[in-house]
Every structure is written in C-alpha cells, then in structure tokens.
MARBA-3410 file (N, C-alpha, C, O; in Angstrom, 1 decimal):
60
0.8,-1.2,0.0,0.0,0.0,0.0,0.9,1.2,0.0,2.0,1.2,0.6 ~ 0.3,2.5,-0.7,1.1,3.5,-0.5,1.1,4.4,0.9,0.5,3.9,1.9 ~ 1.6,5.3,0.9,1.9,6.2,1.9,0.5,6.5,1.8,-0.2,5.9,2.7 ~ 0.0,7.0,1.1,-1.2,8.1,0.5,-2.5,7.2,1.4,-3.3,7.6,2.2 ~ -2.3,5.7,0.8,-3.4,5.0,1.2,-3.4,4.6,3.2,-4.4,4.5,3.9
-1.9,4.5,3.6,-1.9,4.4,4.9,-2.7,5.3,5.6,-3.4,4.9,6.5 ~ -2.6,6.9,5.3,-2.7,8.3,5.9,-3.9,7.8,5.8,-4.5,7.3,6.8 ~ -4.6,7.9,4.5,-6.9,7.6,5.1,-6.7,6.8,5.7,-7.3,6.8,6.9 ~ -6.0,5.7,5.3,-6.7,4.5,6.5,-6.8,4.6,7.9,-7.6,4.2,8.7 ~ -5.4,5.7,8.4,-5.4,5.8,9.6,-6.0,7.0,10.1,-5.9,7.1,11.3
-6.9,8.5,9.0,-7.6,9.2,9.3,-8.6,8.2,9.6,-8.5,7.9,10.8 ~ -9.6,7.4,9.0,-11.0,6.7,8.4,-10.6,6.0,10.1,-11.6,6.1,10.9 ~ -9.5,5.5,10.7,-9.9,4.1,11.9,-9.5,5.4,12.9,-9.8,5.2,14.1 ~ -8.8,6.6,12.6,-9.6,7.6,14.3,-10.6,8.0,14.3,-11.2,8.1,15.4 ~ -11.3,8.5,13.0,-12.5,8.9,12.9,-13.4,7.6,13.2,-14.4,8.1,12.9
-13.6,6.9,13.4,-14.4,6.0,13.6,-14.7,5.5,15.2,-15.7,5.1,15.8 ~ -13.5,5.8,15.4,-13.0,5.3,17.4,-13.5,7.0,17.7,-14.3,7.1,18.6 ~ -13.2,8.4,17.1,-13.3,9.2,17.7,-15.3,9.5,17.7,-15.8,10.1,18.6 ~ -16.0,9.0,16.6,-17.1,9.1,16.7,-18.3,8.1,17.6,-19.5,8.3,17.8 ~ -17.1,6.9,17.9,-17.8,5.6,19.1,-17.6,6.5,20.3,-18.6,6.6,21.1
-16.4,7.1,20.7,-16.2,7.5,21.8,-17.6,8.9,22.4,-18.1,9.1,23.5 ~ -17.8,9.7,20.8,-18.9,10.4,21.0,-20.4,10.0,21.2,-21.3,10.2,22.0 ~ -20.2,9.4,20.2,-21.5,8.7,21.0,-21.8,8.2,22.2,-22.8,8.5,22.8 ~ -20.8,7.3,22.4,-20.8,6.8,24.3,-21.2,8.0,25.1,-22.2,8.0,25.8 ~ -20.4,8.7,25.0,-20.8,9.9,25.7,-22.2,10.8,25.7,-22.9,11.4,26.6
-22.3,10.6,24.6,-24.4,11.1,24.4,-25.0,10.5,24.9,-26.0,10.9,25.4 ~ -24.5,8.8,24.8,-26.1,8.3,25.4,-25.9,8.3,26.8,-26.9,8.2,27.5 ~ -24.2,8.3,27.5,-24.4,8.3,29.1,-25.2,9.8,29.6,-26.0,9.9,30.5 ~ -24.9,10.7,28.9,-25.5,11.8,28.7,-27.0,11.8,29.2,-27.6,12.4,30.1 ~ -27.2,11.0,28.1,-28.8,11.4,27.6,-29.9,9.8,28.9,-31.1,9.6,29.0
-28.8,9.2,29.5,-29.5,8.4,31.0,-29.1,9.4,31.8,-29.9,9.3,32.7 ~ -28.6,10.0,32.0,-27.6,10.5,32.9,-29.5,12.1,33.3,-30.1,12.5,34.2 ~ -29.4,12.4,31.9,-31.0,13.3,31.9,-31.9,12.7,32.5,-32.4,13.3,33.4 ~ -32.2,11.7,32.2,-33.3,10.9,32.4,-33.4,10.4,34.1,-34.4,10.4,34.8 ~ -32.5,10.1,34.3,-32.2,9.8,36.0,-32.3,10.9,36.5,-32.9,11.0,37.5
-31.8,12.1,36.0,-32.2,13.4,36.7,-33.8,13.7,36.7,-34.5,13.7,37.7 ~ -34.4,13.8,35.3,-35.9,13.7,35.4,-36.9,13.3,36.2,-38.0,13.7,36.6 ~ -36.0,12.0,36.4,-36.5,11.0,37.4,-36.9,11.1,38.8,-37.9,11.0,39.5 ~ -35.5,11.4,39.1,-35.0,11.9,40.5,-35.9,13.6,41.0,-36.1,14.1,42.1 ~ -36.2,14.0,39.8,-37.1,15.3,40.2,-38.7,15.2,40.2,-39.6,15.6,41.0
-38.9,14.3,39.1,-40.4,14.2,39.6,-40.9,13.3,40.5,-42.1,13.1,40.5 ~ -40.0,12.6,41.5,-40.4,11.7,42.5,-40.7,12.6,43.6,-40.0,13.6,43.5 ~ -41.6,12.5,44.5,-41.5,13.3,45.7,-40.9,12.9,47.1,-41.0,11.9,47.8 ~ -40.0,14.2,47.2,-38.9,13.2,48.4,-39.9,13.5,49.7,-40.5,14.4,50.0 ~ -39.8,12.3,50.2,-39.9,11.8,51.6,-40.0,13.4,52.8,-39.1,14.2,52.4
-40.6,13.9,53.7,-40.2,14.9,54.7,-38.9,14.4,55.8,-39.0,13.4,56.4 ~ -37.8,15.0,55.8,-37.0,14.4,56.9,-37.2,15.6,57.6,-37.7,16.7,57.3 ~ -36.7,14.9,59.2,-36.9,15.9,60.2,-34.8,16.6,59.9,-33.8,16.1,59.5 ~ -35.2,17.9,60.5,-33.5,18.9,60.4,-32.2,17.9,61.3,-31.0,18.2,61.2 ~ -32.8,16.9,61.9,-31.4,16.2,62.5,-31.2,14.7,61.3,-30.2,14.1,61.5
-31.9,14.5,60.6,-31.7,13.2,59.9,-30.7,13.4,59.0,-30.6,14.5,58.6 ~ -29.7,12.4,58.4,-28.6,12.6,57.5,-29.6,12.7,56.2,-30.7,12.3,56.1 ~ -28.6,13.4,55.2,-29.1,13.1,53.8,-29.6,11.4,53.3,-29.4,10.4,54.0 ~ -30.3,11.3,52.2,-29.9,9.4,52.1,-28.9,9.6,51.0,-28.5,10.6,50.4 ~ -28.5,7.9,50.9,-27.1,7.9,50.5,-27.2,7.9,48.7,-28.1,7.2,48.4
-26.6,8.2,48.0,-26.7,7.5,46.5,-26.8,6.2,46.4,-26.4,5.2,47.0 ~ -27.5,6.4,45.3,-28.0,5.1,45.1,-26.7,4.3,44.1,-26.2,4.8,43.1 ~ -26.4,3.2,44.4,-25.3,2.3,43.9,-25.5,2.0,42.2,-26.5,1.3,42.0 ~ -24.7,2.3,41.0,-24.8,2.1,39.9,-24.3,0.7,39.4,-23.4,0.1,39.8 ~ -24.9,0.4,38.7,-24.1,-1.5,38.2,-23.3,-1.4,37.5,-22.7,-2.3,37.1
END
C-alpha cells in the first residue's frame, strides 16, 4: 500500500474510534437526563432537620 493509502486508513480508523467515543458519551449523557428527570419528579420523603441526607444510590 502506498503512503497516501496508509494516511486515510489511519484518518478513516480515528475517525471511527473518535465518533464511538462520542457517541458513548451522548447516550451516558442522555441516561444520565433521564435519571435526573427521574430523580425530580419523585416526591422526596419529609426528613426531620437532624436526619442525614440518604445515600446515592449504587450504579451497576
């Protein structure tokens, strides 16, 4: 292969890893909204002024 043909090949295989990487990121993104949404239209519980916060909730 030539020089010429290496250079796309190796623009074409970052561009491809650089647009998986963007995406990942949109859709953690776009749960990441949605758990907030979530988390706002629930109605929290009344705690009395001495109770701790509760804790986060554990991610898998």
């Amino acid at each position: 292969m030539s020089a010429e043909a290496l250079t796309v090949a190796a623009y074409a295989a970052l561009w491809l890893v650089l647009t998986a990487y963007v995406v990942r990121l949109a859709r953690r993104l776009s749960r990441l909204e949605a758990d907030l949404r979530a988390l706002r239209a629930s109605p929290e519980p009344p705690r009395s002024p001495s109770s701790p916060p509760p804790a986060p909730a554990a991610r898998p």
